[in-house]
Each structure stands twice: as structure tokens, then as C-alpha cells.
N, C-alpha and C positions, 0 to 999 in steps of 0.2 A: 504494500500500500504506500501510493505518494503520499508522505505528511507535508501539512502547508509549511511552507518556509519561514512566517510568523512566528514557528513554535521554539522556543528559546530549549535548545537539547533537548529535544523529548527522550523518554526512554522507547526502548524497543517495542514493537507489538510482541515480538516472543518474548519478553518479560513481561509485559502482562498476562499476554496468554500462563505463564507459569504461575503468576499470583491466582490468577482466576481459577486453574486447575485445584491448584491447595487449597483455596480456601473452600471450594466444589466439593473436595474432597472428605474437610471436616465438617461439614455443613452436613455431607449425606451421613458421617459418622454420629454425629449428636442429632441426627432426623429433625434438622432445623430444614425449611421449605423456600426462606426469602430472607434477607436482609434489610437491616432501614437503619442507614448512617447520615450523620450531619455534620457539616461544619463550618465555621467563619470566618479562616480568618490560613495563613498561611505558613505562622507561625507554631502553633499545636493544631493545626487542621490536617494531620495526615494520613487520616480514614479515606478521606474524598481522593485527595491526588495519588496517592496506593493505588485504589478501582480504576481510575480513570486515565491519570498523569496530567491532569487539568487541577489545577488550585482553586482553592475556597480566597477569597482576598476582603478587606479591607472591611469586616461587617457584613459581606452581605452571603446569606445562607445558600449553603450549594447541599442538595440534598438527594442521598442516592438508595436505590432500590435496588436489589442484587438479587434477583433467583437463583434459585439451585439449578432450573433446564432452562433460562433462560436468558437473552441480553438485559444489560439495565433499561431501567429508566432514569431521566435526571430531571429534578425539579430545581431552576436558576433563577436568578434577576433577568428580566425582560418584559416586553409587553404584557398587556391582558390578553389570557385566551391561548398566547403563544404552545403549540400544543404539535409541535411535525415531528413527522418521524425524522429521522437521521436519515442522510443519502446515503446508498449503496458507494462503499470504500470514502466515508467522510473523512477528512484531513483532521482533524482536532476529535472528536467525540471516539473512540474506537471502543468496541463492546458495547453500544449504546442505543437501542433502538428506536429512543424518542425522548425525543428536551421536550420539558412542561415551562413555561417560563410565567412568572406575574411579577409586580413593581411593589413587594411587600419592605417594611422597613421596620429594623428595633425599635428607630423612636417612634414611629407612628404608632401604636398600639392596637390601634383598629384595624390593623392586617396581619394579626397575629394568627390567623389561619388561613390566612390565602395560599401559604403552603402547605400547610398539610393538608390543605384542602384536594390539591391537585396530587398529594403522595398516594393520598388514599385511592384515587385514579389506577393510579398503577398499584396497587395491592389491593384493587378489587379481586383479581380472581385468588388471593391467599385468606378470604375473609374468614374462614373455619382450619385455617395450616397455621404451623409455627415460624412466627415471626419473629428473628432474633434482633435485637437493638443494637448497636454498635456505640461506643460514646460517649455513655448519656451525660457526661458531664459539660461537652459543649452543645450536646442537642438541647433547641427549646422545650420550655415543658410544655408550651404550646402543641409541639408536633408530639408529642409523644402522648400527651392527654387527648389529645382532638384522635391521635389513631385508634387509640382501647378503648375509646366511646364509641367510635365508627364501627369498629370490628370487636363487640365484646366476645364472642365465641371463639378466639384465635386463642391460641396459647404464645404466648407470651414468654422470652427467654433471652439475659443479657451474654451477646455473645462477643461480649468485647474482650475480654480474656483468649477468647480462641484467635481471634482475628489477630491481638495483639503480641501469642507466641511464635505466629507466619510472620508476621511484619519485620519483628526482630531479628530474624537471621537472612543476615544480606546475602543476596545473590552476587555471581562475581562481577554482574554488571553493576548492579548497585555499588559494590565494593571500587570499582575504578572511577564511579562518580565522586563519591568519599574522599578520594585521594585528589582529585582535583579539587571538591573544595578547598582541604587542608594547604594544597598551595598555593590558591588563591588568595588564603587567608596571608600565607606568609608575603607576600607582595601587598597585600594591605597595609599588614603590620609597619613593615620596612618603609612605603611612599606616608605611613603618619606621623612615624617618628623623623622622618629626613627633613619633613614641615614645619616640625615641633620650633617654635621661637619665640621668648617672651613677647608679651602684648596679645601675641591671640587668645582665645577661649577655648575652653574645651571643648565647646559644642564643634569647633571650625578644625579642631584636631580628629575628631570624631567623622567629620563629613569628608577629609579625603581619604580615610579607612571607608568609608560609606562609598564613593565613589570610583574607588581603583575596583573593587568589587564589582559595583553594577557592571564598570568599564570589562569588567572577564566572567559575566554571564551569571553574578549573581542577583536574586529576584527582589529578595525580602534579607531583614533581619533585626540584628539590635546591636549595638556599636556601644558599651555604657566607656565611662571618658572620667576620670576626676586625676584633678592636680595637687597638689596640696603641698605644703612647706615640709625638707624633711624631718622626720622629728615630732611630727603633728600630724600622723596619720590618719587619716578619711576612708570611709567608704564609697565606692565608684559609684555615678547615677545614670538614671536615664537624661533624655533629650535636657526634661524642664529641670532636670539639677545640675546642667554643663554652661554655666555661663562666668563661671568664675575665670578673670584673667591668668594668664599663667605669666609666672616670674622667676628671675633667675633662684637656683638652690631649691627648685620643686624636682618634687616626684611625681611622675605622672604614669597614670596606671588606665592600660586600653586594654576592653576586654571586645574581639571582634565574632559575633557569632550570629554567621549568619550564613544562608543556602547558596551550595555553588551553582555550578552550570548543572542543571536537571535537579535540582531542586532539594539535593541531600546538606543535611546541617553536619558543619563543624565549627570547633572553636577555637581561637588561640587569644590566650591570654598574658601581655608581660608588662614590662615597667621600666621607664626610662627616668635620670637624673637631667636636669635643665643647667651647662652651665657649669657643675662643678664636678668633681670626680665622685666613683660611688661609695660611700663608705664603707669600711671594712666589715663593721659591723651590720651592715645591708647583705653586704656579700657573704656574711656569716651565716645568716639565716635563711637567704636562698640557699645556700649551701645545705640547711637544714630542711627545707623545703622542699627541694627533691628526695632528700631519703626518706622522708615522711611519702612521696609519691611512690616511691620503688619501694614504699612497705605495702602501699596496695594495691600496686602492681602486680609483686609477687602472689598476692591472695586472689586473681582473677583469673584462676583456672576455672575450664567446663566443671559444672557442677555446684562449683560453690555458690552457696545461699550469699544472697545479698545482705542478711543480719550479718551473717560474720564476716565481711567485710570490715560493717561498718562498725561494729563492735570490737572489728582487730585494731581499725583504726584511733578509734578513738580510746583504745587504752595505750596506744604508742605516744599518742600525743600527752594523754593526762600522767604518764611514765618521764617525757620528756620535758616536763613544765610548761607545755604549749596548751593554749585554750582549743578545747572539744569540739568537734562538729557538732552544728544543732541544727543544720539545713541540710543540705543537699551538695558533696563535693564530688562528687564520681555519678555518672549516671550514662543511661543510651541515646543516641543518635542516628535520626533518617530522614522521615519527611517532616518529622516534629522536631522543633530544637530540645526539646527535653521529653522523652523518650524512654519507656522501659528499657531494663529495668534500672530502677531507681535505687543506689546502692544506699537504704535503711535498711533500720529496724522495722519498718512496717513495710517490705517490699516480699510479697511469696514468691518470686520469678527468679530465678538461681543464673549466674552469670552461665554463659553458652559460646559454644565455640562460634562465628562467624558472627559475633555481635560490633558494632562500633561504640565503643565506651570512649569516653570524655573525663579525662579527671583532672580536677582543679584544687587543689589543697588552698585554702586562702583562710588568712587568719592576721589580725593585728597584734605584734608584740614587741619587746623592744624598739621600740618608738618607729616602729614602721609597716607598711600594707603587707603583708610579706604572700607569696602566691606564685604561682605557676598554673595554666592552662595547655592542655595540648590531647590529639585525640590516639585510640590505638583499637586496630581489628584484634578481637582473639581470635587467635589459631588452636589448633589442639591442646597446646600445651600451656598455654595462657598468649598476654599480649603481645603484638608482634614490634617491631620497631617505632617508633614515636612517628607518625603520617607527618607531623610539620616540620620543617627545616630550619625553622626562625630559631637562632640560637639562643640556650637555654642561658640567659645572662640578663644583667638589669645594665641596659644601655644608655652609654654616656651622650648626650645631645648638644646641640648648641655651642 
């Protein structure tokens, strides 16, 4: 099939075809009969662009119907009524048998069913079959209430768990997308830092990380930017917390994650000096900051539960007089930027061989950000070589 030239990387039809197989497959295993996934937004919207390779963007709900013997349906943003089938060998929709489209919006309130109005359309014939949800944490409750009113006879079953153990182990196409992120990142990193000059903002150090990016095929993502005197360590923000000027004897701390070309996330996160050389004691604790990384490195073999990880980690830290994780430092990556499985204590999904994990140690102590980002495939025997090139040092600027 010709795909339109519009489409920024698409992935393969024979990888979709392979997603579509496996998840056909678990589907006929747990006597699930359709699918109903939603999503927003293109950042954790990676249900939709999985089925399709078409992204959910910017607020507006893209909502997809998935048989077990049959093409989808999709219900988009677009006119009233909008209701065609797909043409035979369509360039964008592929697996798709008919767009539903209506002009429904968040804020408007009063079009809180205009889609699932039209979902229900296409799960008329599953109205007494098992309908599994995919989700539901970005689906509305709108669509989901409006569906089990429409259809109370269907059985009902959330199959986000299942979709979510295919999702996680990349294929080797996936995997060579992966890898282009990660060096696209590193050419980010590098044209923000060579920018870096007192008097700008962080926001404007943050935009040409944002723009070498778009500039090599990435879509979407989050650029967080903070400066800070050293000595007087900060936490990084987003957009509306990067306006503070930057001045000489700052530490400036860029964290780039965002989708390469075809739309897989990775991260790289470092730290540069404005101005003066790095201190010893900076370079003491990056120095610490990696073996705290190569402690949970070593613990990301096939198999292991995501608790003990996170439980190995943070007794190496509270061992080493360093403060405990209490969020989220290691986790997966794909078409969401955060991604099972999530290395806690509350995560049941055991690290897997062909996963892309992201680990970032980051923590405030002797009077500085102290942190490292970067992503790594498991292979059989745990992770393979670090995917970014951007070397593992707190670089001197200016």
C-alpha cells in the first residue's frame, strides 16, 4: 500500500498487521468479542496510535472500536454526520473500515455524547458480546456511561492489562525507532547547551531543545528547563515555570522527552555549569549518581518484579545517606512517554526482556540537582548498552 507522503514515519503495515494479530489472539483467549479505547492527547495516548499509527492530539478525542473478525471503526473530530467508509488501500487510516466524525469539545459540555453516540454505531452488532475497555483512565466517563446504558446486556470486561502486556515488548521495528529517538535527543541536548548564554530564559533554552527535535521528525513532547544559582538547588518546571533569566555561576538542568520520528518516546536528561568550572563536589555526586543507576541496572533482569527494584533501590540510597525515591525514577517507554511498567511498589508487571526502560535517579543533596537520564532495551540478560551518546558529565558552558 502507497502511504501518503504527509505521514511523518509511519510505521509499517506488517507491524500493525503483527499488533493486530496478538492482540486477535488474546482477545479470542479471554473470549473478549470487540474492543473500545480512547484517547487525547499524544503524550499518554498510546492505545489509539498502537491500533492505528494515527495520534490522538491536542484535547480532542480519537476513539477506536477493535473486533475480534473484524476492521475498526474510528470515531474523530470533524463535521456533523461525517460517517464514510475508508477507500479501498487508504493512505492514512489502515485497518479501518469507516471514520464517524462530529465537532464535540471538553469545554463545551453539551457534546458530551456526541461520541459515544456514534461509538455505539459501531458496537451495535456487539450489543449482547463482551466488550472489553481499554484505558479507562483517559477515557471519558461520558463514553463509557453512555455505552452500558446503551448496551446493558453486554458483558463488560477491562482489558487494559492485556493490551498493555503486547504493547510493552517492542518489536525490532519498534526497537530501531527507539534508537532514533534517543539520538535525536542527543542533538537536542548538545544545539541547547551550545545556546546556553546569560541573559536568556529558560523557556528560550528549552525551545531550541524543542526545535532541533521537531527539525528531525519529532511530533510532540515536554522539554522541563530550570536554572538556578549553584549551591541553591531547584526543581526543573514546565513551560509556565521557565522564565527565570539565567546568569553566570548557574546550573542548568534540561530534561528532553519527547517522540522521535514515528512517534516512540525517549528521554535524556543532564546538567550544565554557566560560566565557571564544575565543582568537584558536583562531580562527586554525579559520580554517585551513576552507581546508584548501575544499582538498578543490575536489578532489570527478565523476571524481576518491579517492587524489588524499587525496594533495592531505595535501601541503597537510604544505606548511602541519599534521600528515597517517592515518585517514579525508572519506568517504560513507547507511544506513551510514561509507560509500563512503572518501577514501584505498587506496579504487578515484572521487568521483560524487549522492554524500553528509562531510568533517571534524580534527587537534591549537597547543595545541588544531582541526576542522570538516559534510556536502555532489555535483552535476555538484563539492559543493553545506554541508546544515548550524550556524554554522561555535567557540562561546562559559556
Amino acid at each position: 500500500m502507497a502511504l501518503s507522503e504527509r505521514l511523518n514515519t509511519p510505521i509499517s503495515t506488517a507491524e500493525l498487521e503483527r499488533r493486530w494479530r496478538a492482540v486477535r489472539a488474546a482477545m479470542a483467549a479471554e473470549k473478549i468479542d470487540v474492543l473500545l479505547m480512547q484517547n487525547n492527547n499524544d503524550h499518554m495516548g498510546g492505545y489509539v496510535r498502537y491500533f492505528t499509527d494515527m495520534p490522538a492530539t491536542n484535547g480532542y478525542p480519537v476513539t477506536v472500536v477493535f473486533p475480534r473478525d473484524d476492521e475498526m471503526s474510528v470515531v474523530c473530530q470533524g463535521p456533523f454526520g461525517g460517517g464514510e467508509p475508508t477507500a479501498q488501500g487508504d493512505q492514512t487510516w489502515r485497518g479501518v473500515k469507516k471514520i464517524l466524525t462530529t465537532p464535540s469539545y471538553a469545554s463545551a459540555h453539551y457534546t458530551k455524547d456526541y461520541d459515544p453516540e456514534l461509538a455505539a454505531k459501531a458496537l451495535e452488532p456487539f450489543r449482547n458480546a463482551t466488550i472489553g475497555y481499554v484505558g479507562t483512565y483517559q477515557m471519558s466517563f461520558a463514553m463509557l456511561d453512555f455505552i452500558k446504558r446503551t448496551f446493558p446486556k453486554a458483558r463488560y470486561v477491562d482489558a487494559s492489562d492485556m493490551i498493555d502486556r503486547i504493547k510493552v515488548i517492542k518489536s525490532a521495528e519498534e526497537m530501531d525507532l527507539i534508537k532514533r529517538a534517543a539520538l535525536m535527543q542527543d542533538g537536542a541536548m548538545r544545539a541547547a547547551f551550545a545556546a546556553v548564554k546569560p541573559g536568556m530564559r529558560d523557556t528560550e533554552v528549552a525551545a531550541v531543545a524543542q526545535h532541533y527535535s521537531v527539525s528531525h521528525g519529532s511530533e510532540n513532547g515536554i522539554y522541563l528547563c530550570a536554572s538556578m544559582p549553584l549551591g541553591k538547588p531547584s526543581k526543573f518546571g514546565n513551560k509556565h515555570m521557565q522564565n527565570r533569566v539565567i546568569q553566570n555561576g548557574d546550573q542548568i538542568a534540561l530534561l528532553v522527552e519527547d517522540s522521535g520520528p514515528g512517534g516512540m518516546y525517549t528521554e535524556l536528561g543532564r546538567s550544565c555549569v554557566v560560566g565557571v568550572k564544575v565543582p568537584q563536589a558536583m562531580k562527586d555526586e554525579l559520580a554517585f549518581c551513576m552507581e546508584s543507576r548501575k544499582f538498578t541496572l543490575d536489578l532489570l533482569k527478565p523476571g524481576t518484579p518491579s517492587k524489588d527494584v524499587w525496594d533495592g533501590f531505595n535501601a541503597f540510597m537510604r544505606k548511602n545517606g541519599r534521600p528515597m525515591e517517592s515518585r517514579l525514577y525508572c519506568h517504560g517507554q513507547g507511544y506513551d512517554l510514561v509507560e509500563r511498567p512503572l518501577v514501584r511498589s505498587d506496579e504487578p508487571m515484572a521487568i521483560e526482556k524487549d522492554m524500553n526502560i528509562v531510568v533517571h535517579p534524580t534527587y537534591i543533596h549537597a547543595g545541588y540537582l544531582n541526576w542522570l537520564c538516559d534510556n536502555y532495551l532489555i535483552g535476555g540478560n538484563g539492559p543493553g548498552d545506554r541508546l544515548h551518546q550524550f556524554p554522561e558529565e555535567v557540562v561546562e558552558v559559556g
